[in-house]
C-alpha positions as CSV (number, residue, x, y, z in Angstrom):
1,X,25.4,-23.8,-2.0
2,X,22.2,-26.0,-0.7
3,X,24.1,-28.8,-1.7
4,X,27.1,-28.2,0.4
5,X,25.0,-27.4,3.4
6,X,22.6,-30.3,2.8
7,X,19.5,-29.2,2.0
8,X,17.4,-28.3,-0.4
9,X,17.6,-25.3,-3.0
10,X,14.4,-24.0,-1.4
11,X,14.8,-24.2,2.0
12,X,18.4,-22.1,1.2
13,X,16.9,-19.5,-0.5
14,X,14.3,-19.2,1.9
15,X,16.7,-19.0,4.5
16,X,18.4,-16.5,2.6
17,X,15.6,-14.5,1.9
18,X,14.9,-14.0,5.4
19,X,11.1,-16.3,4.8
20,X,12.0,-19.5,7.5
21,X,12.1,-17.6,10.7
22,X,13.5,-20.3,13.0
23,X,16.0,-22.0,10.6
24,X,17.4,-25.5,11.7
25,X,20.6,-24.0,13.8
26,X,22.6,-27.1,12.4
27,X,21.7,-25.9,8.8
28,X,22.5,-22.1,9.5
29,X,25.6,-23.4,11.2
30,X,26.9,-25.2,8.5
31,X,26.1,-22.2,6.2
32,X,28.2,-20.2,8.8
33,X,30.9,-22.6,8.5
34,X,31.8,-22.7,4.8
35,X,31.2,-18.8,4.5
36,X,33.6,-18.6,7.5
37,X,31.9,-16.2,9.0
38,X,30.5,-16.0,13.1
39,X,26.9,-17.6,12.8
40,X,25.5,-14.1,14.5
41,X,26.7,-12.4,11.3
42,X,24.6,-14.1,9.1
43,X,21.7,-12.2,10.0
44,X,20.6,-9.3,10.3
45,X,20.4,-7.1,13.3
46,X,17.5,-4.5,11.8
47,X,13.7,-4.9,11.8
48,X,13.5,-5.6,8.3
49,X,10.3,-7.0,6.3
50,X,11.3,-10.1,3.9
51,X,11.2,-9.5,0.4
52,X,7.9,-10.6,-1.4
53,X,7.7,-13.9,-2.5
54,X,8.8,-15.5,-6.5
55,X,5.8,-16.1,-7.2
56,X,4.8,-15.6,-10.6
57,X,1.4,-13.5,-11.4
58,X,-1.6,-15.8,-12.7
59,X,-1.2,-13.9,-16.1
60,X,2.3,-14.4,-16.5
61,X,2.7,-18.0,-15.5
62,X,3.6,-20.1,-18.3
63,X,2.1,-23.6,-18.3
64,X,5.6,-25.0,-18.9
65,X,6.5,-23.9,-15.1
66,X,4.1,-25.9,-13.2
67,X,6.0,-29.4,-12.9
68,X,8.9,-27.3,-11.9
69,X,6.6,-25.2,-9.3
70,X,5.0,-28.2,-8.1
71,X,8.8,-29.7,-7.4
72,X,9.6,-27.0,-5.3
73,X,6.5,-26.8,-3.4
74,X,6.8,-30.8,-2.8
75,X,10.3,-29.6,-1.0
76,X,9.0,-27.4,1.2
77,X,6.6,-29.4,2.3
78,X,9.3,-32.1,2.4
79,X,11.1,-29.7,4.7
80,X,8.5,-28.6,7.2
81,X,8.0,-25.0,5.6
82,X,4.3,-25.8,4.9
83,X,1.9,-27.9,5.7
84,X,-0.2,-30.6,4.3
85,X,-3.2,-28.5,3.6
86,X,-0.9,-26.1,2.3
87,X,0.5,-27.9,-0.5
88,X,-2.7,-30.0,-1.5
89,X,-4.0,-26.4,-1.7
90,X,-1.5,-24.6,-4.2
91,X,-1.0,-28.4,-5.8
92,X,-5.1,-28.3,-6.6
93,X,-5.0,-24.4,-7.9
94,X,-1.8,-25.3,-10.1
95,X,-2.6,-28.0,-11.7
96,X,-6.2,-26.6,-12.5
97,X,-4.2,-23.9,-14.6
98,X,-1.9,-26.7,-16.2
């Protein structure tokens, strides 16, 4: 689906999972658009808390996962989801467990 809306796998799913609160409209427009549903119906109208985040625990992180974790942090901070400081940060800790 990211591909057809023009983004990036993790900026969907975050926008899926409820994580980026103020979405790019265009982006949750198109997403609106090839569901064919109203735009107001892709969200939802309770108070609800997002769901954790798929991160793996430190004891269950397989070496073998880091390029691909470091990958998808590069894309959000490609896409504004975190910052600089944010990224250098989880970059450092990942690669020190690599």
């Amino acid at each position: 689906m990211a591909h057809k809306v023009g983004t990036t796998q993790s900026t969907y799913s975050r926008i899926e999972s409820g994580f980026l609160q103020q979405p790019d409209e265009e982006i949750v427009q198109r997403i609106a658009d090839i569901l064919e549903v109203p735009i107001d119906d892709l969200f939802v109208k309770e108070n609800l808390e997002p769901s954790p985040p798929r991160i793996q625990s430190e004891t269950a992180l397989n070496p073998k996962d880091i390029p691909a974790m470091l990958r998808d942090l590069k894309g959000l901070l490609d896409d504004g989801i975190i910052t600089d400081e944010e990224f250098f940060d989880k970059k450092k800790e990942l690669l020190a467990r690599w």
